[in-house]
C-alpha positions as CSV (number, residue, x, y, z in Angstrom):
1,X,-58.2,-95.2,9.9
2,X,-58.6,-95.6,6.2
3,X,-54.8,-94.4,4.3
4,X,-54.4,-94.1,0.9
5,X,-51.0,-96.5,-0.5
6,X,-47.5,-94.0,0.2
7,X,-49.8,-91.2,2.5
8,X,-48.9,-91.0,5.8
9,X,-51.2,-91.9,9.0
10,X,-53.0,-88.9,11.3
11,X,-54.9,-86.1,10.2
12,X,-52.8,-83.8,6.9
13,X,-53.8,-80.7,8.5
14,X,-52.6,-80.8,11.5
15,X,-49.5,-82.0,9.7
16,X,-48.9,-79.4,7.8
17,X,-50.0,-76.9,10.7
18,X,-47.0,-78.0,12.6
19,X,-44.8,-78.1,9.6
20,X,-45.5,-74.3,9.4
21,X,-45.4,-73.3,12.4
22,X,-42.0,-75.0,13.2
23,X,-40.8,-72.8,10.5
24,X,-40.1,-69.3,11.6
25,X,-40.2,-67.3,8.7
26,X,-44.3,-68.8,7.5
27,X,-45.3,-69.2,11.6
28,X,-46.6,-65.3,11.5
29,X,-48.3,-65.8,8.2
30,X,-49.7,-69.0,9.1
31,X,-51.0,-68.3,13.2
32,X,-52.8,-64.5,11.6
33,X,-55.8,-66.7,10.8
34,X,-56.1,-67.6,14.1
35,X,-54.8,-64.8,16.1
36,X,-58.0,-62.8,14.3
37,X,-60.3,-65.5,15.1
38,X,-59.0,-65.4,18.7
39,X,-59.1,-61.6,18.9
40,X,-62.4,-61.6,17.5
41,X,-64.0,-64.5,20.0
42,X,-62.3,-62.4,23.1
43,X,-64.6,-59.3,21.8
44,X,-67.4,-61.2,21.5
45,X,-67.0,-62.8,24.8
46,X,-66.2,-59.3,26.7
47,X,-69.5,-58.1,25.5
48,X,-71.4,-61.0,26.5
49,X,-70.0,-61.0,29.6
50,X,-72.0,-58.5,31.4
51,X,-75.3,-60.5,30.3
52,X,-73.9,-63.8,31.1
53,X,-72.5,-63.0,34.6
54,X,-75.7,-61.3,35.4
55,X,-77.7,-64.6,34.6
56,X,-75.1,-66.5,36.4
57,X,-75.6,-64.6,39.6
58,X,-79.0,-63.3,39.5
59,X,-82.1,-65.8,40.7
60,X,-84.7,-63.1,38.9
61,X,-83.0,-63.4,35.2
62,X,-84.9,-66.8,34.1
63,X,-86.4,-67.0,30.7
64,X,-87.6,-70.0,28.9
65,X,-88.7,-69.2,25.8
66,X,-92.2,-70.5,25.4
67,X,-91.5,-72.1,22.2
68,X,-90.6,-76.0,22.7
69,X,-88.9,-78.6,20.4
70,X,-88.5,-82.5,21.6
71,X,-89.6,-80.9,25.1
72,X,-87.0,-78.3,25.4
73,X,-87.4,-74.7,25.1
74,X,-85.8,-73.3,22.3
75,X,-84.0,-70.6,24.2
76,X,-83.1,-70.8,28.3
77,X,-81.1,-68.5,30.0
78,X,-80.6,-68.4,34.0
79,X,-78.3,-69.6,36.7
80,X,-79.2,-73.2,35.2
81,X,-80.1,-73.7,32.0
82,X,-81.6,-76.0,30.0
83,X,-82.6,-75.9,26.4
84,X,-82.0,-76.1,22.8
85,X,-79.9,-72.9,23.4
86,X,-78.8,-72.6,27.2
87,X,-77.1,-69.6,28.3
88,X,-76.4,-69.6,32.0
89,X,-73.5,-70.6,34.7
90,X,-74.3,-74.0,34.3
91,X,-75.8,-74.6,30.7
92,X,-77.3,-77.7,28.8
93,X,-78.6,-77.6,25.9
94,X,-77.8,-78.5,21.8
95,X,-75.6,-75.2,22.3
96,X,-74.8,-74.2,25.5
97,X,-73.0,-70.9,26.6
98,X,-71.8,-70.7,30.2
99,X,-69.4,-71.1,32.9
100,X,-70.0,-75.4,33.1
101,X,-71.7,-75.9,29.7
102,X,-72.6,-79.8,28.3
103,X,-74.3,-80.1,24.6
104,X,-73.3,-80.8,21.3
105,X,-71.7,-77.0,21.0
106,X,-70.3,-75.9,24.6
107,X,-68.9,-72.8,25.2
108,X,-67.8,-71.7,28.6
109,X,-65.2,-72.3,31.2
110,X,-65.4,-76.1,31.8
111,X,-66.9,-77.3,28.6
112,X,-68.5,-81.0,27.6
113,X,-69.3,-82.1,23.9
114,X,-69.6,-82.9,20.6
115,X,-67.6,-79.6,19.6
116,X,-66.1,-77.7,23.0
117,X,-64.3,-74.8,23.2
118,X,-63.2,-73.8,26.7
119,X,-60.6,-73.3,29.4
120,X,-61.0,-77.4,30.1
121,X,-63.0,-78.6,27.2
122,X,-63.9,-82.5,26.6
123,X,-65.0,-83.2,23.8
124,X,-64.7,-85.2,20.1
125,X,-63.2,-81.7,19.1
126,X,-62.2,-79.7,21.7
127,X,-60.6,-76.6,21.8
128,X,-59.2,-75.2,24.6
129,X,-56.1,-74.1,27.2
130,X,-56.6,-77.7,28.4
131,X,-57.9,-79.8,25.3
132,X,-58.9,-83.5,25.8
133,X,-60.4,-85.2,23.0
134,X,-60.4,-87.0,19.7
135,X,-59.6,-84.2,17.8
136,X,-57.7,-82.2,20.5
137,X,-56.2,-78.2,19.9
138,X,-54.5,-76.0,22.9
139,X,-51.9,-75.6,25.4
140,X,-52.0,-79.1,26.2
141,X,-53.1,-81.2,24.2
142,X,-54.2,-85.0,24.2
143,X,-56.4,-87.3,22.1
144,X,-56.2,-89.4,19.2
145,X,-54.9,-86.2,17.1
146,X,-53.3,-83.5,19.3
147,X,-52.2,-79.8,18.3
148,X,-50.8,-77.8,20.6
149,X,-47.8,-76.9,22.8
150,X,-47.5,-79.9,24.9
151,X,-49.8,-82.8,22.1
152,X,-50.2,-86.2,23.7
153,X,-51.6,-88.9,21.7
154,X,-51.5,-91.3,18.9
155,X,-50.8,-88.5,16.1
156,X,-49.3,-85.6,18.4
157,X,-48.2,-82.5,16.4
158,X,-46.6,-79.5,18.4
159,X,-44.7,-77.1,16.0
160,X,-42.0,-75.5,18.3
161,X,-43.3,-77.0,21.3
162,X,-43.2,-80.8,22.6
163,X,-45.2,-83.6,21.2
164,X,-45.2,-87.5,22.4
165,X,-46.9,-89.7,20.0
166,X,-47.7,-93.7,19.8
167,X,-47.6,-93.4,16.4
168,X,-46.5,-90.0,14.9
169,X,-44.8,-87.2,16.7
170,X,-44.5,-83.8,14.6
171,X,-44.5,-85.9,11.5
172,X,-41.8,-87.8,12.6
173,X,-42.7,-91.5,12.6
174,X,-42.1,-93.6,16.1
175,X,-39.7,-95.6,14.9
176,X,-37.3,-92.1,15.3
177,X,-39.0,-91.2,18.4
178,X,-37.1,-91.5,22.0
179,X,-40.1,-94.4,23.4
C-alpha cells in the first residue's frame, strides 16, 4: 500500500469511523447514516420478499428476458437464475438478488462477489453479519481492512468492540498491541 511520509497505514475511513464510534457522545450522530440506510434496505427487502420467495419456491415463475448481452439474458428470475440481473434462490448474474447469490453485486443470504452484502458475504467488499473480505464491514469482521464488532485482519478497526490486527488495531499501532 502506497502511504504518504507521517500518514498512517490502513484505510482513513475506517479510522476515523472507529475513532467516532468509540466516542459516546458523536457514536449516535455518526451510526444515523447508517441506521437509515439499514432501515431503508430492511423495507425494501420486506417488500421484495413476497416476489422473491415465490420465485424461490415456485417451478412455474421462470422468465428470461428475451433480450441477451455476451449470451446472458438481461433479466432472469426463477428458482435458479442466471443472467445479467438474476433474481432467484440461487442467483448468478452481474447483480444477483437471492438466497445463494454469486456476481459482481450479490445480495442475498449467502452472498459471493466483487461487492456482497449478506448474512455470510465473501467478497473484495463485503458487507454483512459475517463479513469476509478485503474490504470487510459487520459483526465479525475479517480481511485486509475490517470494521466491525469482532475486526480481524491486518488494519482491524472495532470502535467499542474488539479488534486484533497484524498491523493496526483501532488505530493503535502493533507495537502497543498484546501479540
Amino acid at each position: 500500500m502506497l502511504t504518504r511520509p507521517g500518514s498512517k497505514p490502513g484505510p482513513a475511513w475506517m479510522r476515523k469511523f472507529s475513532d467516532s464510534l468509540a466516542n459516546p457522545d458523536r457514536a449516535r450522530s455518526v451510526t444515523l447514516p447508517y441506521g437509515a440506510f439499514f432501515i431503508l434496505y430492511l423495507l425494501a427487502i420486506l417488500l421484495l420478499t413476497h416476489f422473491i420467495t415465490a420465485i424461490a419456491l415456485s417451478k412455474d415463475h421462470i422468465y428470461e428476458s428475451p433480450t441477451h448481452i455476451a449470451g446472458l439474458p438481461l433479466f432472469s428470475y426463477g428458482p435458479v437464475a442466471h443472467g445479467i440481473i438474476a433474481v432467484g434462490g440461487r442467483a448468478t448474474g452481474v447483480i444477483a438478488l437471492g438466497g445463494v447469490a454469486a456476481g459482481f453485486i450479490a445480495l442475498g443470504g449467502l452472498t459471493l462477489g466483487v461487492i456482497a452484502i449478506g448474512a455470510f458475504s465473501i467478497g473484495l467488499l463485503s458487507i454483512a453479519a459475517v463479513a469476509l473480505g478485503w474490504r470487510a464491514m459487520g459483526g465479525l469482521a475479517v480481511g485486509e481492512a475490517a470494521l466491525g464488532g469482532l475486526a480481524i485482519g491486518r488494519y482491524a478497526y472495532a470502535g467499542n468492540g474488539v479488534a486484533y490486527g497484524g498491523l493496526e488495531a483501532s488505530g493503535r499501532q502493533k507495537e502497543r498491541l498484546l501479540t
